[in-house]
C-alpha positions in Angstrom: 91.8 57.2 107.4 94.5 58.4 105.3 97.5 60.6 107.2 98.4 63.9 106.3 101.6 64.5 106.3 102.9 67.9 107.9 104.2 70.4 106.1 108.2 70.1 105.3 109.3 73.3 107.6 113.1 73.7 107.2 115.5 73.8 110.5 116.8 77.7 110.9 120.5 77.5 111.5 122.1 80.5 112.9 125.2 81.0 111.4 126.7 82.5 114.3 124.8 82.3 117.4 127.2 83.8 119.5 126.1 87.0 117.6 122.4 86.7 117.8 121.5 90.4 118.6 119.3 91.2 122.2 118.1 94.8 123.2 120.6 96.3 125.3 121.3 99.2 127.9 122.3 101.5 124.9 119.6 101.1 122.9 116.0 100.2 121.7 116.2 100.3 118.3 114.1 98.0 115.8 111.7 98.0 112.2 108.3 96.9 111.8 108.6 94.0 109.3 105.1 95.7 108.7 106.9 98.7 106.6 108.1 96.3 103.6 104.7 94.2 104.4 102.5 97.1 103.7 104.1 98.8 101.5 105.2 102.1 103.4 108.6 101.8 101.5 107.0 102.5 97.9 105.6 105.9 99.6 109.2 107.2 100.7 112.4 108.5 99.3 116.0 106.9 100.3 116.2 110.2 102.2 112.6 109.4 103.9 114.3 105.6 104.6 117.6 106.8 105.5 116.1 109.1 108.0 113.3 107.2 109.2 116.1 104.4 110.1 118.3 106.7 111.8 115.3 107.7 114.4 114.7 104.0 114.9 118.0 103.1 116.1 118.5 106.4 118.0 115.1 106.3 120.1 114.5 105.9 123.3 112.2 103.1 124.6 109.1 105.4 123.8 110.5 106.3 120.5 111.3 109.6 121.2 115.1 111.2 119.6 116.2 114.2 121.4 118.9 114.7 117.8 119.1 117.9 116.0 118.3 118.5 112.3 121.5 119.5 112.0 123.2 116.1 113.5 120.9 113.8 112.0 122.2 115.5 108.4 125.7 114.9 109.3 125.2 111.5 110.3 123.8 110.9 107.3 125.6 113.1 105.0 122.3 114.2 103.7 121.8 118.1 102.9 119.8 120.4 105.0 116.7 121.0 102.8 116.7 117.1 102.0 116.5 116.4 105.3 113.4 119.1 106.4 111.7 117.7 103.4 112.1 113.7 104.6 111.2 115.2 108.3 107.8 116.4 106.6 107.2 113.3 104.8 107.5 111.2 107.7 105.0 113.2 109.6 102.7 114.0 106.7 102.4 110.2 106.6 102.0 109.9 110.4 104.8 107.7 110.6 106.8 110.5 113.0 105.6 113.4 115.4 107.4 116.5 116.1 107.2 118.6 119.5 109.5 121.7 119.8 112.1 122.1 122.6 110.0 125.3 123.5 107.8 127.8 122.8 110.0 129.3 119.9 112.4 126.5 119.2 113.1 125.4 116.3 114.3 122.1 116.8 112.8 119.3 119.3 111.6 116.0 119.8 111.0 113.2 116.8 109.0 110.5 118.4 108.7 107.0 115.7 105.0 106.5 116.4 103.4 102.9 115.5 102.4 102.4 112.1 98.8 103.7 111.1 96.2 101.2 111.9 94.7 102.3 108.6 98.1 101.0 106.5 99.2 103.2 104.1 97.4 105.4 101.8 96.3 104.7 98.2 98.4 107.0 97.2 101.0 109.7 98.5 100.5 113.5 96.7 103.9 114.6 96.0 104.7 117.3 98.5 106.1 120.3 97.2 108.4 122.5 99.4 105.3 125.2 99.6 102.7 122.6 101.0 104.6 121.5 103.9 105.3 124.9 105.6 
């Protein structure tokens, strides 16, 4: 019987394993490798990414951001409209839900849901500003 060798598998070294990053108390946030995997990135603007990031890393342990249209923009020096439209995308693609504040609010709760069991779509319609009202 001949042996089969195993497969070479490199050793990871981690550069600086005093830095090796954990969940802590002031925050949950973390990507889906499954995004770049799947090809979710192809289907969004930087705005959509920038955006889409920010949520992540501001989310609570459901996923759920509490942070104004208005803040988000600042913190990422994006303008108003770009930032409703990358809001839209996002949910259009079922990648983020929405709940007003209230009854007549007009800002409210964006909750990071799990990717689409489905993956992404074939293909993403360009949404025009009149389609997403």
């Amino acid at each position: 019987m001949m042996s089969q060798k195993k497969p070479h598998c490199p050793r990871v070294v981690v550069p600086r394993p005093e830095r090796v990053r954990r969940p802590g108390p002031g925050g949950f946030g973390w990507l889906d490798a499954r995004l770049h995997k799947q090809g979710w990135l192809e289907l969004l603007t930087p705005e959509d990414i920038a955006t889409y990031t920010f949520l992540c890393i501001v989310a609570n342990r459901q996923g759920v951001s509490w942070y104004r249209r208005d803040r988000i923009r600042q913190a990422l020096c994006i303008g108003e409209h770009a930032i409703w439209l990358a809001l839209k995308r996002l949910d259009a693609l079922d990648l983020v839900a929405y709940r007003p504040f209230g009854p007549h609010a007009s800002e409210g709760f964006h909750q990071v849901l799990s990717l689409p069991p489905q993956g992404p779509p074939e293909t993403m319609p360009w949404l025009e500003d009149e389609d997403l009202s």
